[in-house]
C-alpha positions in Angstrom: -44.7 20.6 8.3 -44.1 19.5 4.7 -40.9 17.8 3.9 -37.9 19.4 2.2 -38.0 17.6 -1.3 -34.6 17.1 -3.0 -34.1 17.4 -6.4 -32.2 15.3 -8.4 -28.6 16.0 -10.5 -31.0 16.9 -13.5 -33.6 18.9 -11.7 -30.6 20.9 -9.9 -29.1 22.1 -13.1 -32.8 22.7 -14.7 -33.0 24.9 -11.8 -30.2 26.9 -11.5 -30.4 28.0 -15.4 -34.5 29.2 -15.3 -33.6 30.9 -11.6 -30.2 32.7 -13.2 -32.2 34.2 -16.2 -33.2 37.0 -16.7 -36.5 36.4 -18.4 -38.7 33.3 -19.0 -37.0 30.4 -20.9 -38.5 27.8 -23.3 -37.6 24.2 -23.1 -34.6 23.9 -26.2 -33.3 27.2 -24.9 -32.9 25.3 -21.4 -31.6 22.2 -23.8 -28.8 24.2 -25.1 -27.6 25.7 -21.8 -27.2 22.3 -20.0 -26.3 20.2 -23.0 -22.4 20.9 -21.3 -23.1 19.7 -18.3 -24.6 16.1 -19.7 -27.9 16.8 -20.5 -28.5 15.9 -24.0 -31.9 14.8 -24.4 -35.2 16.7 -24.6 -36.7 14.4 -22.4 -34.7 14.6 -19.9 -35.6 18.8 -19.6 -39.5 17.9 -19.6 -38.7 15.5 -16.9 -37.1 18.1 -14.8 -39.6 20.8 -15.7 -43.0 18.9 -14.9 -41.6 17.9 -11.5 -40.0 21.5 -11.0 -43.5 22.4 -12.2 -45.0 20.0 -9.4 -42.9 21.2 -6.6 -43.9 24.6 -6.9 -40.2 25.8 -7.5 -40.9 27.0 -11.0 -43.8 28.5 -13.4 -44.8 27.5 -17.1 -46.0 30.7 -18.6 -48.5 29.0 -21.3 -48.5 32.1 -23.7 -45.1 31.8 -24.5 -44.6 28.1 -23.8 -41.9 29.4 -21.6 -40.8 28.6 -17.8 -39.6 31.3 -14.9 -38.5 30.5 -11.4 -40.9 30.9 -8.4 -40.0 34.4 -7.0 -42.7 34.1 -4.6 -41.8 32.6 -0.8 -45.4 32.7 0.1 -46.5 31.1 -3.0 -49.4 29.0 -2.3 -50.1 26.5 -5.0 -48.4 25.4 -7.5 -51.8 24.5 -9.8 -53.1 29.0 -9.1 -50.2 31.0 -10.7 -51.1 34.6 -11.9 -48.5 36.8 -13.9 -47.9 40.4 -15.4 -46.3 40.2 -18.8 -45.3 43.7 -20.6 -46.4 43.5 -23.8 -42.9 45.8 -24.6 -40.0 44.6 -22.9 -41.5 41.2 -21.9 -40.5 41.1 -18.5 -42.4 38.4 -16.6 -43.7 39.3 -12.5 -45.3 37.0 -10.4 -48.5 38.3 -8.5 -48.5 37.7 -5.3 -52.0 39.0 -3.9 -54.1 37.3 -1.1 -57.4 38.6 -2.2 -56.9 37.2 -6.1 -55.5 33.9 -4.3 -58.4 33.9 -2.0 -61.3 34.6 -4.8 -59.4 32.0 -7.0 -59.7 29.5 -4.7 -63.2 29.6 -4.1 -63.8 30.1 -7.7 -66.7 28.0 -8.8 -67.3 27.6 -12.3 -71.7 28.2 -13.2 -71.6 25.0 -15.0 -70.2 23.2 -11.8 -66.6 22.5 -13.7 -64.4 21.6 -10.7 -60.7 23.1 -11.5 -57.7 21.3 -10.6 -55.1 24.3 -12.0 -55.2 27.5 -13.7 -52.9 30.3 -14.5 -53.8 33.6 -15.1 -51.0 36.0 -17.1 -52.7 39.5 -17.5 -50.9 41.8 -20.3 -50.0 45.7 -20.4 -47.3 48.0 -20.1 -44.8 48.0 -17.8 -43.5 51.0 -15.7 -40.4 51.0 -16.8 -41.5 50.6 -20.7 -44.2 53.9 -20.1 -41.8 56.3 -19.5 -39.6 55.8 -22.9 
């Protein structure tokens, strides 16, 4: 069983702001939110968000340089994230599907490229955003 990892004072507040928003937040947006509670430096939110990053807790999505908590409580890796992004409203959903985890993970590139992470982020229209 893996160990409970505890975050540090910096990680905590990191935390608390990406889980308590409503839609994926970029680092200087982060910044400003925490600059209150002592947080001034930039560095200080990339050194919170790559080890957030590492411990699975949250996601980067790369096409909007922009970080959302882990929803998921069966995630599996940290490094094989996959995402729904409306292309309207912007809302942000993890997927969470065994068989695209499975096929992923046995993923072997033709050219024999060995993967160490990947994230997928597939675009369309959400539900809600269809039927206005």
């Amino acid at each position: 069983m893996a160990r409970a990892q505890t975050l540090s004072r910096n990680q905590q507040i990191v935390l608390d702001i990406i889980e308590k928003a409503k839609g994926p937040l970029k680092a200087y947006s982060i910044l400003f939110n925490v600059q209150k509670k002592g947080i001034k430096a930039p560095q200080q939110i990339y050194r919170a968000l790559d080890k957030l990053i590492g411990m699975g807790k949250i996601h980067k999505i790369e096409s909007k340089n922009a970080f959302v908590a882990c929803r998921s409580s069966d995630c599996e890796i940290s490094k094989a994230t996959a995402f729904s992004i409306c292309e309207s409203c912007e809302m942000v959903d993890e997927i969470s599907d065994t068989k695209l985890s499975k096929y992923l993970s046995g993923f072997n590139h033709k050219k024999g490229m060995k993967f160490k992470r990947f994230n997928l982020e597939f675009f369309g229209i959400c539900k809600k955003c269809k039927k206005d």
